[in-house]
N, C-alpha and C positions, 0 to 999 in steps of 0.2 A: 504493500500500500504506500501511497508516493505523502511525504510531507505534508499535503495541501488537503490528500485522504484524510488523513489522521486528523489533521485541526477542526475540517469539516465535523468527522466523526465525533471528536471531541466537543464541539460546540453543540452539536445534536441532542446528543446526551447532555451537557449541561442545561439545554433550553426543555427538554423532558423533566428534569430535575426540580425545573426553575417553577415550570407551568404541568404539573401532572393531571391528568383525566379519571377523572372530575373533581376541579378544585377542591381541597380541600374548604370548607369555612371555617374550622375552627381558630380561637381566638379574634374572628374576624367580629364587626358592630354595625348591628343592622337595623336601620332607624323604619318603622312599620307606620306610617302616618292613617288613622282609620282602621289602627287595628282592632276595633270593636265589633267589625262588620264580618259576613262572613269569612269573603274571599281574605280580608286581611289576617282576622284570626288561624285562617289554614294556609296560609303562608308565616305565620309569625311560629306557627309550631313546626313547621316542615325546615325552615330556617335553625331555627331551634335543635333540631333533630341532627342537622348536620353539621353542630357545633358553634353557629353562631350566638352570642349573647344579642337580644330582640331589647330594641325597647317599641313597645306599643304605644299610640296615641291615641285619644277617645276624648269625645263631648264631655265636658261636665254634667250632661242630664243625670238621671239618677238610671235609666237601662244601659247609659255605653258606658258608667264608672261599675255598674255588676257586672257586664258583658267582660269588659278587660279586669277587671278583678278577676272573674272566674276563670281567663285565660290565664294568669300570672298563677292561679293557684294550679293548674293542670301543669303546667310547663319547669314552678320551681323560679322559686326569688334568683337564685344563682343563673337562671337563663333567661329569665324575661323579666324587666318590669313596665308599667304603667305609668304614664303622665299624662296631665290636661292639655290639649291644644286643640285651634280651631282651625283649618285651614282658612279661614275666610276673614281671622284675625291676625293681620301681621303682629303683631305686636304679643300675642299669644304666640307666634313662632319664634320670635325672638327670646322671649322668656323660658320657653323652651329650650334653646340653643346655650342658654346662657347655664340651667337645668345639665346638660349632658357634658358640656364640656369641664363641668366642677367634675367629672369622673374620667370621662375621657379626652384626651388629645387630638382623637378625628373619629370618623365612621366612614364605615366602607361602600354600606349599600343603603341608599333609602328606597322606599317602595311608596309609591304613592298611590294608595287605596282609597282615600278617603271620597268619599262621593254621594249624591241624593240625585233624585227624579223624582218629578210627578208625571204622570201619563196625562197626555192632552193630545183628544185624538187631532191628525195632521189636518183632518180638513176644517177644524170647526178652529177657524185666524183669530175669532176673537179669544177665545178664549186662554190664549197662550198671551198673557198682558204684559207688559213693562216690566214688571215688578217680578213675576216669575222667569222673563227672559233674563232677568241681571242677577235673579240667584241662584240660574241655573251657570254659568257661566261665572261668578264667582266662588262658588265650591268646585265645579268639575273642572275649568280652566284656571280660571287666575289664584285658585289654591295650589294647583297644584306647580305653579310657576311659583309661585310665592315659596313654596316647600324648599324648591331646589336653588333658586335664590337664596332664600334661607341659610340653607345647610350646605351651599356649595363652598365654602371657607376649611368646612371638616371633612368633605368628601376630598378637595385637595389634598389637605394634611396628609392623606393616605395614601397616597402614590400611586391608587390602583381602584378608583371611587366607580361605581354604580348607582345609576339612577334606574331603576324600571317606575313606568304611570300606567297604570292602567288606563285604556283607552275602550272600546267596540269597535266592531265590526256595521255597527250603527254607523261611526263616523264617514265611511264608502256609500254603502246601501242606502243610507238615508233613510232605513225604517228604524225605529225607535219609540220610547215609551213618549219622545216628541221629537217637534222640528228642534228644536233649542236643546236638546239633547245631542241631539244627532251632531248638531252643529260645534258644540262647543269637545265633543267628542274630534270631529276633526281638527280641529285647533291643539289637540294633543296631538295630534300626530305630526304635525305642520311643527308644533313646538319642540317636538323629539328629533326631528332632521335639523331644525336648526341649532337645538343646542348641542346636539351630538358633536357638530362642528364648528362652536367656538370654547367648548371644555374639554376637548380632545388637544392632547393623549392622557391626562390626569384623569380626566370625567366620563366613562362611558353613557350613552344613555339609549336607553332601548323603550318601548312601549310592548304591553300584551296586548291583545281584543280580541274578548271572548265575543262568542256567539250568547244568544239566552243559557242562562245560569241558573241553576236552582236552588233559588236564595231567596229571601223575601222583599231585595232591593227597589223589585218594582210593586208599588202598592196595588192589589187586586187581581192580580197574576195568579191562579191558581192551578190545578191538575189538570182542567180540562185543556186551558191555553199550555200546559207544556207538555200535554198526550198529542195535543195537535201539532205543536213544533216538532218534538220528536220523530213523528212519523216522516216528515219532511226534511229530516235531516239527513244527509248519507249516512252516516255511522249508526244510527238508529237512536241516540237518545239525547238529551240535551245533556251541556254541561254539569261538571258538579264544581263545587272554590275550592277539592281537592287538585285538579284539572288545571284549573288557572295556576294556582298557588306552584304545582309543577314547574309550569313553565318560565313563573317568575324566577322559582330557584334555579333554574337548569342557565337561565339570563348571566347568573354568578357562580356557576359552578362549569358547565362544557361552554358556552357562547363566549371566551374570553376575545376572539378578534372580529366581535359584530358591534356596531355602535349606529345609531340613526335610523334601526330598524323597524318596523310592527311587526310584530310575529303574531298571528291570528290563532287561535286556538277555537276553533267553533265546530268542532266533529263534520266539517263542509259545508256549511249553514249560509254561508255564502256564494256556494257555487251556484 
């Protein structure tokens, strides 16, 4: 084997060494914004599972501080805890920030789960008013801009940061529990190409989008609307937030040279 062999082979092995399949998470800190909710709670344990320390965030109502309580009890103080924030309040993410970095020094991954919908069917214009078009866009877009904003100081620090946001398959399709859904759904995506490539190579950022999910995210969704989705799905069934939560982690564990991307998770719900 000629000199240029060996350093090659050499460096091969050291880059296997460096990036093994499927990353390790442990020791890693993985910031779960909405972990109250389903999808977030089954990615905060599945993260959890593969070594990472979780910190979840939740509403101060009194269902998402039992909701995340109840995850911190399942998962163990040593892997997960709880904090108050609002995605829709800067000023609650700052305090926040201020919250984590009294323990740590950076985080590696944030996920940005946190989100709401009302259904408003698309053809009835009035009913989708001002007031619901700006809070729908300020939870599922400009929180989650806010998030990364936020925390992009600590995902630096880290040499090696992840952003996954949950987006839809709403956001292409244009079907959703609304127009103003749909819409601010494509604005993650829009916002994941563009940040991919001004916090790159420190900041990866990726987006999921599930297809319908079986969660109780959209109000009045029941068995009969997802026996009828299912049917219509290719793979035969709608998603589950163990599904999703997959693919968030697989985002930080096998996806280390994708950044800018959607990766669709909808069993072909969109074909």
């Amino acid at each position: 084997m000629s000199e240029m062999s060996q350093l090659s082979s050499a460096q091969a092995s050291e880059g296997n060494r460096r990036i093994p399949f499927p990353r390790s998470l442990h020791g890693k800190v993985a910031l779960v914004m909405g972990g109250a909710g389903a999808i977030g709670a089954a990615t905060s344990s599945l993260l959890a599972e593969h070594g990472a320390k979780v910190i979840v965030t939740h509403l101060s109502s009194e269902r998402d501080t039992a909701a995340a309580t109840k995850l911190v009890g399942e998962l163990g103080s040593e892997r997960c805890v709880a904090l108050p924030a609002d995605v829709a309040d800067t000023a609650s993410l700052l305090l926040l920030r201020q919250a984590i970095e009294a323990n740590h020094s950076h985080i590696d991954i944030l996920v940005n789960a946190a989100g709401y919908t009302i259904p408003v069917p698309h053809a009835d214009l009035d009913a989708l008013t001002d007031e619901l078009i700006d809070a729908m866009f300020k939870v599922n877009w400009r929180g989650q801009y806010a998030a990364i904003r936020t925390f992009a100081p600590l995902l630096r620090a880290s040499g090696d940061g992840l952003v996954v946001s949950l987006s839809s398959i709403a956001a292409f399709t244009g079907i959703g529990s609304s127009i103003a859904y749909c819409a601010a759904k494509a604005g993650i995506d829009v916002m994941t190409k563009a940040l991919a490539r001004v916090l790159a190579p420190d900041i990866r950022v990726l987006a999921v989008s599930p297809g319908v999910v079986d969660t109780q995210f959209v109000p009045g969704r029941g068995n009969d609307f997802n026996t009828k989705v299912a049917a219509s799905t290719p793979l035969g069934r709608i998603g589950e937030a163990a599904d999703i939560a997959a693919a968030i982690v697989a985002c930080a564990t096998m996806l280390n040279y994708s950044t800018g991307h959607i990766i669709q998770v909808d069993g072909g719900r969109a074909l």
